[in-house]
Backbone as JSON Lines, residues from 0, in Angstrom:
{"i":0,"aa":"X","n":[-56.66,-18.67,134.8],"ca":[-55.86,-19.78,134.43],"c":[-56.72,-21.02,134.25]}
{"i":1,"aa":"X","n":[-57.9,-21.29,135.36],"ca":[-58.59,-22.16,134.6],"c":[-59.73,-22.33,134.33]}
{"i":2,"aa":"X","n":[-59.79,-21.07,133.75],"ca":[-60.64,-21.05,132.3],"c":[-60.24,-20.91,131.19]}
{"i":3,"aa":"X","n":[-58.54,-21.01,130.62],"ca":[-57.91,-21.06,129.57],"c":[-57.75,-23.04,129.74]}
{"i":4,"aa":"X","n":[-57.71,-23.84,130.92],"ca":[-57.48,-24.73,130.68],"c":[-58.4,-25.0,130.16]}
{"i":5,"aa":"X","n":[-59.93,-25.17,130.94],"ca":[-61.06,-25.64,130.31],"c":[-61.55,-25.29,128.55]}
{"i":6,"aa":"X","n":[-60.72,-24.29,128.05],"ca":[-60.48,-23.28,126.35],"c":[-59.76,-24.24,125.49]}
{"i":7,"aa":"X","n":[-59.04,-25.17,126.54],"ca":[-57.99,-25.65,125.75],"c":[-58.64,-27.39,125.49]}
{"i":8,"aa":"X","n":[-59.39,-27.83,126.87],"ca":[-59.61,-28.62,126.94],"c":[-60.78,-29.3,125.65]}
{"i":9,"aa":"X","n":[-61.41,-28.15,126.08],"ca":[-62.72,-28.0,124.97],"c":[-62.35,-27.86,123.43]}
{"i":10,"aa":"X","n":[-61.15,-27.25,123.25],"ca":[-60.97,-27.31,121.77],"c":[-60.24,-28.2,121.18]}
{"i":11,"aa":"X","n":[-59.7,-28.88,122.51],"ca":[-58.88,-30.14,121.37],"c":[-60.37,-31.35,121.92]}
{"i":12,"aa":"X","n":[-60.7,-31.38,123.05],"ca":[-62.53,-32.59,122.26],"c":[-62.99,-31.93,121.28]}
{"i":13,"aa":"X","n":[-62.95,-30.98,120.42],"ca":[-63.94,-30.62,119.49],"c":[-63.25,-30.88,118.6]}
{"i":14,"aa":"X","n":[-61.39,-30.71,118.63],"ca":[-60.94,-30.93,117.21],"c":[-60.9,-32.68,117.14]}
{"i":15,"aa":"X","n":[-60.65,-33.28,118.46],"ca":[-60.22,-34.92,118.09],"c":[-61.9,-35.21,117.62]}
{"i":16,"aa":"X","n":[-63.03,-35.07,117.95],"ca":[-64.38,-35.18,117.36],"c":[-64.52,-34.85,116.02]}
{"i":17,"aa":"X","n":[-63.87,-33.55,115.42],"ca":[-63.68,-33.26,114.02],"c":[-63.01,-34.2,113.64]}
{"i":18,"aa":"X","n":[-61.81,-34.39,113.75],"ca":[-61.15,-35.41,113.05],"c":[-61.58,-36.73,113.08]}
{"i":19,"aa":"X","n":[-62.35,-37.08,114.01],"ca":[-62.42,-38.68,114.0],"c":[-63.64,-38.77,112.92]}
{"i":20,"aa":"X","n":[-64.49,-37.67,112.72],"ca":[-65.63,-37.46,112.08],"c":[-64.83,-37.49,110.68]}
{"i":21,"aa":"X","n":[-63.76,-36.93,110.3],"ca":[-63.56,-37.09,108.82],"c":[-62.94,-38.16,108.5]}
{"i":22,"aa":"X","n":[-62.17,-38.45,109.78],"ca":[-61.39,-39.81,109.09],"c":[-62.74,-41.06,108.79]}
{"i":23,"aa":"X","n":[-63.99,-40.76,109.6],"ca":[-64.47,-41.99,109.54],"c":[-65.49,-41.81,108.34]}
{"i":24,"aa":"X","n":[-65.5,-40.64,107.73],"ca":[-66.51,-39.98,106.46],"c":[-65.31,-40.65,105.79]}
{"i":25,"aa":"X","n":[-64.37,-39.58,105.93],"ca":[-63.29,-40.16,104.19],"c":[-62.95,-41.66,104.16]}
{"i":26,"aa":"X","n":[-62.84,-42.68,105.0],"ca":[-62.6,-44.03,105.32],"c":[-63.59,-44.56,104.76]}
{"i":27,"aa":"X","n":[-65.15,-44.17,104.89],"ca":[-66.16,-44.92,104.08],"c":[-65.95,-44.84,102.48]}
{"i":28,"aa":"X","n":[-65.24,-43.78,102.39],"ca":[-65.09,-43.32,100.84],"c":[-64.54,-44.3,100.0]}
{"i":29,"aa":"X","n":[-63.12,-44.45,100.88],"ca":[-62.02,-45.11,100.28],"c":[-62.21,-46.92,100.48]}
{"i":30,"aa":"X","n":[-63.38,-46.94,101.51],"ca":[-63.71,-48.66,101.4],"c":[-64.36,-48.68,100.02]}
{"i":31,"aa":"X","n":[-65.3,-48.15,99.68],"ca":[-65.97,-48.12,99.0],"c":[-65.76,-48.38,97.43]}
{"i":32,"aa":"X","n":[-64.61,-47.33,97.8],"ca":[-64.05,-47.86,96.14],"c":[-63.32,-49.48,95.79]}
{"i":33,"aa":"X","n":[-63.79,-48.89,94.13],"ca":[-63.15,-50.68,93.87],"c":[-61.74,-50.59,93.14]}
{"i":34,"aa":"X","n":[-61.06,-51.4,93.78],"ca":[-59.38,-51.27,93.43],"c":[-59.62,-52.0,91.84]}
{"i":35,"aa":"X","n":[-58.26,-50.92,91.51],"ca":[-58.28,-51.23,89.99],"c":[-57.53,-53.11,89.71]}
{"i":36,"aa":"X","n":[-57.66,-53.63,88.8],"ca":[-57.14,-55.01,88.76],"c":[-55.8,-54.69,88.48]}
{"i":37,"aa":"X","n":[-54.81,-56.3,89.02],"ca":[-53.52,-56.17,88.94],"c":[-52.75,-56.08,87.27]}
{"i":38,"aa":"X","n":[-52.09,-55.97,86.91],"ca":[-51.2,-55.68,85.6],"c":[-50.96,-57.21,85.34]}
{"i":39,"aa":"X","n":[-50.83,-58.01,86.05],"ca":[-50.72,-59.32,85.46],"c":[-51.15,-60.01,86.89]}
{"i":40,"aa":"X","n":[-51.66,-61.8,86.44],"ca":[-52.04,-62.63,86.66],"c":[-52.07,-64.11,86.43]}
{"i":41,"aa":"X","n":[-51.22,-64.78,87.29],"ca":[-50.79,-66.25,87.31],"c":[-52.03,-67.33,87.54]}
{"i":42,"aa":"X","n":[-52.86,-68.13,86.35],"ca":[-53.55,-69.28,86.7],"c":[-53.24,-70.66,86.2]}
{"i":43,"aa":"X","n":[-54.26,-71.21,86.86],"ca":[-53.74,-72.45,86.64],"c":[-55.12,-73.35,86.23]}
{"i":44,"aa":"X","n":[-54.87,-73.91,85.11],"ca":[-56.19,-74.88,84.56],"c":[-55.55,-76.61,83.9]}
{"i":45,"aa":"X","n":[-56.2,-76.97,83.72],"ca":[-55.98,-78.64,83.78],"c":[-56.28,-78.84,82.18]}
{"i":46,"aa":"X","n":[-55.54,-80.15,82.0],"ca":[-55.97,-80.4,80.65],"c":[-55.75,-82.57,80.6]}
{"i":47,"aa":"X","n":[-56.77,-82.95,79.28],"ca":[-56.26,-84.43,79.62],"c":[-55.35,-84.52,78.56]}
{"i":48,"aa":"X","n":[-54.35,-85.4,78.84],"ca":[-53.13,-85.87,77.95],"c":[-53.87,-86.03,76.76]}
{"i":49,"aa":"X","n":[-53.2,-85.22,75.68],"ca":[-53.45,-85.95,74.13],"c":[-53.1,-87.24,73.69]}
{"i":50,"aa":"X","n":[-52.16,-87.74,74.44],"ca":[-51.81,-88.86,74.51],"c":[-52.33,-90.22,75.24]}
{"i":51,"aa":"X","n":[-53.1,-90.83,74.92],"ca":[-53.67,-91.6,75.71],"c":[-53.53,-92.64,76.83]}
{"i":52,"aa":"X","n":[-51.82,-92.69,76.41],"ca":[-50.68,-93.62,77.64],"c":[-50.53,-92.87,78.7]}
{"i":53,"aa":"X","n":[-50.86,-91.34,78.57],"ca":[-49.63,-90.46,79.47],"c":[-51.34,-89.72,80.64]}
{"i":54,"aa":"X","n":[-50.53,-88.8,81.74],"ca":[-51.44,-88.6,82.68],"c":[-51.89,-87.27,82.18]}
{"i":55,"aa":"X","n":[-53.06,-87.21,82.9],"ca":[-53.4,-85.53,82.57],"c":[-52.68,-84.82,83.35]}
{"i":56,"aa":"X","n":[-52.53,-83.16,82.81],"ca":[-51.82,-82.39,83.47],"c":[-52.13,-80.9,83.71]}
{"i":57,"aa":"X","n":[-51.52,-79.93,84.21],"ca":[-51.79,-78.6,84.37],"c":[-51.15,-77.92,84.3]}
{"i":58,"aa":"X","n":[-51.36,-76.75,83.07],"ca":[-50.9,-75.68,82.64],"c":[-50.71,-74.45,83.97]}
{"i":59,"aa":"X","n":[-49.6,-73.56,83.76],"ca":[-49.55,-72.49,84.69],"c":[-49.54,-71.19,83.82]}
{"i":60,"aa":"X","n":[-50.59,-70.73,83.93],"ca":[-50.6,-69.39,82.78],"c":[-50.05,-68.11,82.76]}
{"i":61,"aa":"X","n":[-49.49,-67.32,82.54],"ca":[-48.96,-65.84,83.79],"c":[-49.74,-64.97,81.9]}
{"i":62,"aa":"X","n":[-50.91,-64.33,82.57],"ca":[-51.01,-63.08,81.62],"c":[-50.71,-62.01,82.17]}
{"i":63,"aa":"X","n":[-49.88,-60.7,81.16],"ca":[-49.19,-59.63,81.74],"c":[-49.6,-58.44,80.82]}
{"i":64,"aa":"X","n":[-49.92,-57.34,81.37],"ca":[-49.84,-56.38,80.39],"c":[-48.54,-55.42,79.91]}
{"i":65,"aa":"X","n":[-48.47,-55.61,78.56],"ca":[-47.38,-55.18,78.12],"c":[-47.47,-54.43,76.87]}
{"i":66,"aa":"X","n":[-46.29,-54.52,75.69],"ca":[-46.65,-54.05,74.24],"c":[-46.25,-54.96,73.39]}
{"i":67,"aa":"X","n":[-46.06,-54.93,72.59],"ca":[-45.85,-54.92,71.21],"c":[-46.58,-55.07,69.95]}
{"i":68,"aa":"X","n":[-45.14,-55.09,69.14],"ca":[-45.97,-54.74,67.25],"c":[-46.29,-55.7,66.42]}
{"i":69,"aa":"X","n":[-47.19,-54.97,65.88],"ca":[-47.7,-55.78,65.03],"c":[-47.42,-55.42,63.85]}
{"i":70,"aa":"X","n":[-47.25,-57.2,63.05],"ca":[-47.07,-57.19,61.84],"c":[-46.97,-56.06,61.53]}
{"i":71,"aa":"X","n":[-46.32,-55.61,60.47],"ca":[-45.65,-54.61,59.88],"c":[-46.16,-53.08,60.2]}
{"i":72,"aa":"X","n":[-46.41,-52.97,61.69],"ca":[-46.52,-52.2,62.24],"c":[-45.26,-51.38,62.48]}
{"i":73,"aa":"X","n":[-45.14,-49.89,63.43],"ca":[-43.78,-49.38,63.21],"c":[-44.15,-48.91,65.08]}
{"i":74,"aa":"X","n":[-44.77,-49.13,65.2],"ca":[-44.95,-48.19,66.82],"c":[-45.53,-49.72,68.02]}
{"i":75,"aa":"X","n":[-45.01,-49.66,69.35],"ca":[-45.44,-50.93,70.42],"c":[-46.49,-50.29,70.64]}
{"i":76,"aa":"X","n":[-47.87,-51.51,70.62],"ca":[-49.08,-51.36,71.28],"c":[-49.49,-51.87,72.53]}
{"i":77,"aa":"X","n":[-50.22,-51.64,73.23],"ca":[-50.75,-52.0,74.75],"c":[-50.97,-53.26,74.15]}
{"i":78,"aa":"X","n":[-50.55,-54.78,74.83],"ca":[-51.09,-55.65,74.82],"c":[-51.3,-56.75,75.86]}
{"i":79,"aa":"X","n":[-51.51,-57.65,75.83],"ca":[-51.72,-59.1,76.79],"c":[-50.36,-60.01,76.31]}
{"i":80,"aa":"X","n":[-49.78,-60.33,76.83],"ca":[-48.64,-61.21,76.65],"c":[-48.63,-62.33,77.43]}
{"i":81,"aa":"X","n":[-48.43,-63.45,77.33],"ca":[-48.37,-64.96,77.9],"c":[-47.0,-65.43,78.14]}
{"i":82,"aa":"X","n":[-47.39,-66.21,79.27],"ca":[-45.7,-67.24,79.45],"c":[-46.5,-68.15,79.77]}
{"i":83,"aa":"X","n":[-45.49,-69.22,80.24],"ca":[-45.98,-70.03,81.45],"c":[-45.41,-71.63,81.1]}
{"i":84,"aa":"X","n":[-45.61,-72.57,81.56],"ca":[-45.82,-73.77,81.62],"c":[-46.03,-74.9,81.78]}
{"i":85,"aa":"X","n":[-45.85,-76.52,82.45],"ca":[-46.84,-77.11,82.63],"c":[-45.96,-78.13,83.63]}
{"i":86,"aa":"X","n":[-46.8,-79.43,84.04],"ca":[-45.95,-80.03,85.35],"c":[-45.1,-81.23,84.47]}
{"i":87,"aa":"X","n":[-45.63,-81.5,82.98],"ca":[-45.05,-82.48,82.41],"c":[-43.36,-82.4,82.64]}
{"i":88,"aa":"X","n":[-42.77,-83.73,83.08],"ca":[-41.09,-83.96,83.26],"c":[-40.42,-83.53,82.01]}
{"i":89,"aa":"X","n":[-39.52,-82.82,81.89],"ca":[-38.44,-82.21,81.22],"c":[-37.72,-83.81,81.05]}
{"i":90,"aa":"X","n":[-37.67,-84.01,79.69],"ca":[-37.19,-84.89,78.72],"c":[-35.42,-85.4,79.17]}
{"i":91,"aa":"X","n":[-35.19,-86.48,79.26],"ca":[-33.78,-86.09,79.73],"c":[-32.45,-85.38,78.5]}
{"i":92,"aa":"X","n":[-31.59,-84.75,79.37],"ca":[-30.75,-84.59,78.51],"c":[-29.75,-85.32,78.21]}
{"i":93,"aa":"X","n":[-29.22,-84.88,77.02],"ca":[-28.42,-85.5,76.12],"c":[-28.24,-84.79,74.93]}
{"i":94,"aa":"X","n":[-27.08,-85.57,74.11],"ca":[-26.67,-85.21,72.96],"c":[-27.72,-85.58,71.95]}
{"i":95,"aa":"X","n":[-28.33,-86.36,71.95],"ca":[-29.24,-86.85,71.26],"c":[-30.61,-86.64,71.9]}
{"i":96,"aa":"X","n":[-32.01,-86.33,71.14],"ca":[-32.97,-86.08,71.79],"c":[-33.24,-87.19,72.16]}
{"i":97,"aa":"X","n":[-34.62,-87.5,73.12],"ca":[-34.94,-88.24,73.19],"c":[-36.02,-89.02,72.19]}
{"i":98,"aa":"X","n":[-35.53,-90.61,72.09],"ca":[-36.0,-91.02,70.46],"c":[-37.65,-91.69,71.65]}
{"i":99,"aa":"X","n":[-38.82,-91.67,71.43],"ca":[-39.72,-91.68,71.82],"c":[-40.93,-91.78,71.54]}
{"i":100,"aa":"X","n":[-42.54,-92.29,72.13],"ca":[-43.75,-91.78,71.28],"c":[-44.28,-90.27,72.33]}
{"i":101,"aa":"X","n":[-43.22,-89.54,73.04],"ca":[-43.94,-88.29,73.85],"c":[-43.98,-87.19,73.04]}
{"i":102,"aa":"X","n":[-44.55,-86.75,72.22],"ca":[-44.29,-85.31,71.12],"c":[-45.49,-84.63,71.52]}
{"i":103,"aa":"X","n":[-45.42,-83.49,71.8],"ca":[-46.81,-82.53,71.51],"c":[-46.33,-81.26,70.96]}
{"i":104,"aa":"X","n":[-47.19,-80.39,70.21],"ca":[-47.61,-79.72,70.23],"c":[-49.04,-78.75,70.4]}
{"i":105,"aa":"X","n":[-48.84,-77.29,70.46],"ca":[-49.8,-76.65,71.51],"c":[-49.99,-75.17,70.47]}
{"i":106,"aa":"X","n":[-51.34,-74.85,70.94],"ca":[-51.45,-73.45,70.18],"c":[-52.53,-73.03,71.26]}
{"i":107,"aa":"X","n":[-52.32,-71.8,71.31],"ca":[-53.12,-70.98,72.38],"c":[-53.87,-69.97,71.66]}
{"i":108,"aa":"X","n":[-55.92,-69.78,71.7],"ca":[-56.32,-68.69,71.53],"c":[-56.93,-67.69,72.69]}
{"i":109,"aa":"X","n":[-57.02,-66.72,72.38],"ca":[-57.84,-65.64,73.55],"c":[-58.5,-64.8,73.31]}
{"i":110,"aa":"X","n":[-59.82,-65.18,74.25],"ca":[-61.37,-64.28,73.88],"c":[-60.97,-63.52,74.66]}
{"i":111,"aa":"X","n":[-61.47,-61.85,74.29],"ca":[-61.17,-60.78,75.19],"c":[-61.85,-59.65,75.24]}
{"i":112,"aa":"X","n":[-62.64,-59.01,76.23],"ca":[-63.05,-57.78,76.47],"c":[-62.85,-56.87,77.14]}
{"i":113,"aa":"X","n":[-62.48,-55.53,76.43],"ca":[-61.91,-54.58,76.93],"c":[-63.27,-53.9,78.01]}
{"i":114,"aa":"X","n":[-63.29,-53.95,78.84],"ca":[-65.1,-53.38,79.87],"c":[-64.65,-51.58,79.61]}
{"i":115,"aa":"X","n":[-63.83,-51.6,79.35],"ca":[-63.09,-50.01,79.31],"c":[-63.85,-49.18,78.32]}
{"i":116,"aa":"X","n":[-63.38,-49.86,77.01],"ca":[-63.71,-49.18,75.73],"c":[-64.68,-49.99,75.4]}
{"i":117,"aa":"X","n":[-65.08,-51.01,75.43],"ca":[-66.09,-52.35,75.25],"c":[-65.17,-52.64,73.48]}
{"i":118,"aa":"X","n":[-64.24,-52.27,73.51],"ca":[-63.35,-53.89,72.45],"c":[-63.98,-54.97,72.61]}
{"i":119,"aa":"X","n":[-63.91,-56.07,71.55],"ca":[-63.42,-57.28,72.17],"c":[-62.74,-57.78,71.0]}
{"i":120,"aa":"X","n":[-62.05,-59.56,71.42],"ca":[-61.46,-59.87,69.67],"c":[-60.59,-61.16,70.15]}
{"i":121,"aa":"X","n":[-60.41,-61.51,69.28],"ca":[-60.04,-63.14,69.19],"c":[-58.31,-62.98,68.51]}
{"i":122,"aa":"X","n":[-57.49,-63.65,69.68],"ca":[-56.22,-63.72,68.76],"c":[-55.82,-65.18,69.28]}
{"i":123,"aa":"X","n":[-55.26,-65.99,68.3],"ca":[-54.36,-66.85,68.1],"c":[-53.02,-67.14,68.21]}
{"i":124,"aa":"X","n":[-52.02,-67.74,68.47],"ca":[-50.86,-67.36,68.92],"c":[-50.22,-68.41,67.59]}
{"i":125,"aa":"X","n":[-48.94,-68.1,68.06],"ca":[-48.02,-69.12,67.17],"c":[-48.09,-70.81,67.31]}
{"i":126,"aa":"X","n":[-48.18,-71.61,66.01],"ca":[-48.19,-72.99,66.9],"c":[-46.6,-73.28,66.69]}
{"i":127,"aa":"X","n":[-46.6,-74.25,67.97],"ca":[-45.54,-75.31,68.26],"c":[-45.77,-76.42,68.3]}
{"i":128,"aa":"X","n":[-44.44,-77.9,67.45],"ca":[-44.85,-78.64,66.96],"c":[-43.89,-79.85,67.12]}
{"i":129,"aa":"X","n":[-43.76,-80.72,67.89],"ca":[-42.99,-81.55,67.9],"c":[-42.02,-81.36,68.91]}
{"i":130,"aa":"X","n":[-42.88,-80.92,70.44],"ca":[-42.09,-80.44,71.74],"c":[-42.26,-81.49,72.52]}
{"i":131,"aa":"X","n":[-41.16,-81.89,73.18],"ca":[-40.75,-82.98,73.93],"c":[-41.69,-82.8,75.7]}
{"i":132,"aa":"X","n":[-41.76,-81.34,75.89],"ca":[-41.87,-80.75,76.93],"c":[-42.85,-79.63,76.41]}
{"i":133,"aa":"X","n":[-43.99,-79.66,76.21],"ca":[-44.62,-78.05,75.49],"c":[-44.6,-76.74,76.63]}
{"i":134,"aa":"X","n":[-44.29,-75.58,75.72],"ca":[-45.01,-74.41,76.18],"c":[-46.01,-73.38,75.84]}
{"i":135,"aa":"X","n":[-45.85,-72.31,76.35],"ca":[-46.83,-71.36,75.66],"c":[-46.11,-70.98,74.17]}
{"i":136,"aa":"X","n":[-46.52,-70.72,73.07],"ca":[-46.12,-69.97,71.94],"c":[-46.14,-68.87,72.05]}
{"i":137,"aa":"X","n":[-45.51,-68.17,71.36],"ca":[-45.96,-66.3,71.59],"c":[-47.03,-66.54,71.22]}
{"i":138,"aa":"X","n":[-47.42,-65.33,72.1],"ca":[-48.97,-64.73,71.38],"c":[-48.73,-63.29,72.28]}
{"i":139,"aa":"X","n":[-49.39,-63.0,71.18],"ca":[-50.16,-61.53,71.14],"c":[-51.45,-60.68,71.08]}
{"i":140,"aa":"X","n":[-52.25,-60.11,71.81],"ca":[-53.1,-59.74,71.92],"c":[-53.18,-58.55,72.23]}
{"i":141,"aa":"X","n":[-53.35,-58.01,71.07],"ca":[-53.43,-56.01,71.1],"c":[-54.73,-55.89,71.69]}
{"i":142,"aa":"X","n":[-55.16,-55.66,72.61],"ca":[-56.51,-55.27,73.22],"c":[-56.74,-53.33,73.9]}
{"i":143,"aa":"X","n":[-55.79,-52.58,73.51],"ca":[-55.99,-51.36,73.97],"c":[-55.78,-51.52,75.44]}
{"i":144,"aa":"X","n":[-55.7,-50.19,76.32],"ca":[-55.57,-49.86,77.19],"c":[-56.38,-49.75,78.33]}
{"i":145,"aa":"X","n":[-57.15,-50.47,79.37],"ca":[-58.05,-50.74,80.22],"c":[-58.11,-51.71,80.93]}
{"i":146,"aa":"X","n":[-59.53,-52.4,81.54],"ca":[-59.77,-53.48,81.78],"c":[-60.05,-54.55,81.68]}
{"i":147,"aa":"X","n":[-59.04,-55.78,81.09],"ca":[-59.63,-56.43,80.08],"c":[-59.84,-57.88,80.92]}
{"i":148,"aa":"X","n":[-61.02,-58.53,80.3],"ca":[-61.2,-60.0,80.97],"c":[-60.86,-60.76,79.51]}
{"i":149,"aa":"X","n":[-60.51,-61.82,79.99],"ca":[-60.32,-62.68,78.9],"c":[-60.31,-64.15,79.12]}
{"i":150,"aa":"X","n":[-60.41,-65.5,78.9],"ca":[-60.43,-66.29,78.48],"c":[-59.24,-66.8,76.73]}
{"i":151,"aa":"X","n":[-58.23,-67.77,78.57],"ca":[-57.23,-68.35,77.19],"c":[-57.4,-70.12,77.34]}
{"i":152,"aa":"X","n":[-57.38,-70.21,76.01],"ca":[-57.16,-71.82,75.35],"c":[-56.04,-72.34,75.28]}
{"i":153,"aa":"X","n":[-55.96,-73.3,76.06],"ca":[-54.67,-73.88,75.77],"c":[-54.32,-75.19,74.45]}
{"i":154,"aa":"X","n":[-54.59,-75.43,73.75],"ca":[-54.84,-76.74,72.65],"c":[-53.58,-77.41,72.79]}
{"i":155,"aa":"X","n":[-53.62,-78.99,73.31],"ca":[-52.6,-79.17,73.2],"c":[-52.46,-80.54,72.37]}
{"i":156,"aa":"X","n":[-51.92,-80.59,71.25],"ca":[-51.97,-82.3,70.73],"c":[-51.38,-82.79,70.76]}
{"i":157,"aa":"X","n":[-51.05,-84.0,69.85],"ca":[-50.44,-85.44,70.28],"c":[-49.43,-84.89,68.67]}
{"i":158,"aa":"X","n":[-48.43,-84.43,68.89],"ca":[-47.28,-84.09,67.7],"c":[-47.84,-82.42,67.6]}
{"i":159,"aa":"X","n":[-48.55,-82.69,66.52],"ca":[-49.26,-81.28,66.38],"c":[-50.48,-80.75,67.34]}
{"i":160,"aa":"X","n":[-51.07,-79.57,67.58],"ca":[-51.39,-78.87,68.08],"c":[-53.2,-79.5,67.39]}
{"i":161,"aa":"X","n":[-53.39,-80.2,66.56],"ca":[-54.99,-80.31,66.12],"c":[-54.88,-81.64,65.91]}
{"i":162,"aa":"X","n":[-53.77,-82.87,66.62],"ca":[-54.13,-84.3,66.41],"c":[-54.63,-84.52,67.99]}
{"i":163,"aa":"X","n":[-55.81,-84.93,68.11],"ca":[-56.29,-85.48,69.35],"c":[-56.29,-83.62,70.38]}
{"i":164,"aa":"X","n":[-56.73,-83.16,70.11],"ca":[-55.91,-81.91,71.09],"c":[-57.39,-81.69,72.13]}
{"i":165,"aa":"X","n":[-56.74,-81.58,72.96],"ca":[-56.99,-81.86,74.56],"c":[-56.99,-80.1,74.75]}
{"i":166,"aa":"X","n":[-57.91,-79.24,75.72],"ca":[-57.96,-77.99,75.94],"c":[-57.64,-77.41,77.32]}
{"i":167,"aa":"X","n":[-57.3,-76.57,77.15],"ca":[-57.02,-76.15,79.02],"c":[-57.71,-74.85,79.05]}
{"i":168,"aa":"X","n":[-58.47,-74.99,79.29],"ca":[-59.22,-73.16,80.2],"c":[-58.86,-72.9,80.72]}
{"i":169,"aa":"X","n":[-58.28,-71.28,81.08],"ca":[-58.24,-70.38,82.36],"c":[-58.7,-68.81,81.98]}
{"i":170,"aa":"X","n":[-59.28,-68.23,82.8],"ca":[-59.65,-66.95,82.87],"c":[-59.14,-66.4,83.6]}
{"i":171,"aa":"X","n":[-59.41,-64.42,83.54],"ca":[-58.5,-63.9,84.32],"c":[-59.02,-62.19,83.62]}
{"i":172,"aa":"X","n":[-58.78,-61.51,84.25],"ca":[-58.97,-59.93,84.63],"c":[-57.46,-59.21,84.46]}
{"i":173,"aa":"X","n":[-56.93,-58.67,83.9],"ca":[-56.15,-57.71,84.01],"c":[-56.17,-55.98,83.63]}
{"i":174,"aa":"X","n":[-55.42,-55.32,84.32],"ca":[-55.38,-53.96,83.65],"c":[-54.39,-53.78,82.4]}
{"i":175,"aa":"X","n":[-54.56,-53.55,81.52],"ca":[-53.61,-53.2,80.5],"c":[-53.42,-51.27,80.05]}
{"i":176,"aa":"X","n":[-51.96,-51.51,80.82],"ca":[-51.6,-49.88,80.61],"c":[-50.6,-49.76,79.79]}
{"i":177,"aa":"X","n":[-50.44,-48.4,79.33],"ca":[-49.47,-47.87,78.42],"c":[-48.09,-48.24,79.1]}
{"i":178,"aa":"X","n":[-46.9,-48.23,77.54],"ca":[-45.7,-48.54,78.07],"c":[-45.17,-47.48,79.06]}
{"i":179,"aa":"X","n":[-44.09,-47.89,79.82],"ca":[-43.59,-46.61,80.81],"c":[-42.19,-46.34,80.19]}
């Protein structure tokens, strides 16, 4: 009887020694690795008023990976999609806009490399023109499916998007995956 204890004793120190031995092998494994980047990413970059009365301010960027088509395309592609917007006061309301000298408009471009496939490529977004309150324009950026870094422009001018236009940088890393 106890020499089945000491059988028993001995094989569970040898198994908790096995196990602590793999958990602490496979644990180095899994530090080790590098987590893939998130699907989207909220920054924030500064810009000076196009306007020379008014204060500088800061854009809030959210890039996301998503799809869509292009121009007379027929199928959604993996892309980079934008929102976001900025701390400037929301115009008051009314029936009537507000009659004023606060107008901007804004156009956004984005440098981008896919580290995946090694892409890279320059897209431009829609401009907006005579916003009381600016935001992002659509934009679109088909960049394929991977890891993409990029660098977005924010241009923002005084009416239009190229009178006096003032820039906002932000960068950022995302994964861009297929639709689900």
């Amino acid at each position: 009887m106890v020499e089945q204890s000491v059988r028993r004793m001995c094989t569970t120190a040898i198994t908790a020694v096995g196990l602590a031995t793999a958990v602490a092998v496979g644990g180095g494994a899994v530090a080790n690795a590098e987590p893939a980047p998130p699907i989207s990413t909220t920054m924030t970059c500064s810009s000076a008023n196009p306007l020379f009365w008014a204060p500088s301010f800061t854009w809030t960027v959210t890039a996301a990976s998503g799809e869509s088509l292009r121009p007379g395309g027929t199928a959604l592609e993996p892309s980079i999609l934008l929102s976001g917007g900025n701390e400037l006061p929301a115009p008051p309301s009314g029936l009537l806009p507000s009659i004023g000298p606060n107008w901007y408009g804004t156009r956004v471009s984005v440098d981008w490399h896919n580290t995946t496939t090694g892409a890279s490529g320059h897209s431009v977004s829609d401009e907006a023109a005579w916003q009381q309150k600016p935001g992002i324009p659509i934009n679109r950026t088909w960049t394929g499916t991977g890891t993409v870094s990029f660098t977005v422009t924010v241009q923002t001018g005084a009416g239009w998007w190229f009178v006096n236009p003032q820039n906002a940088v932000c960068q950022g890393t995302i994964s861009v995956v297929p639709g689900r």
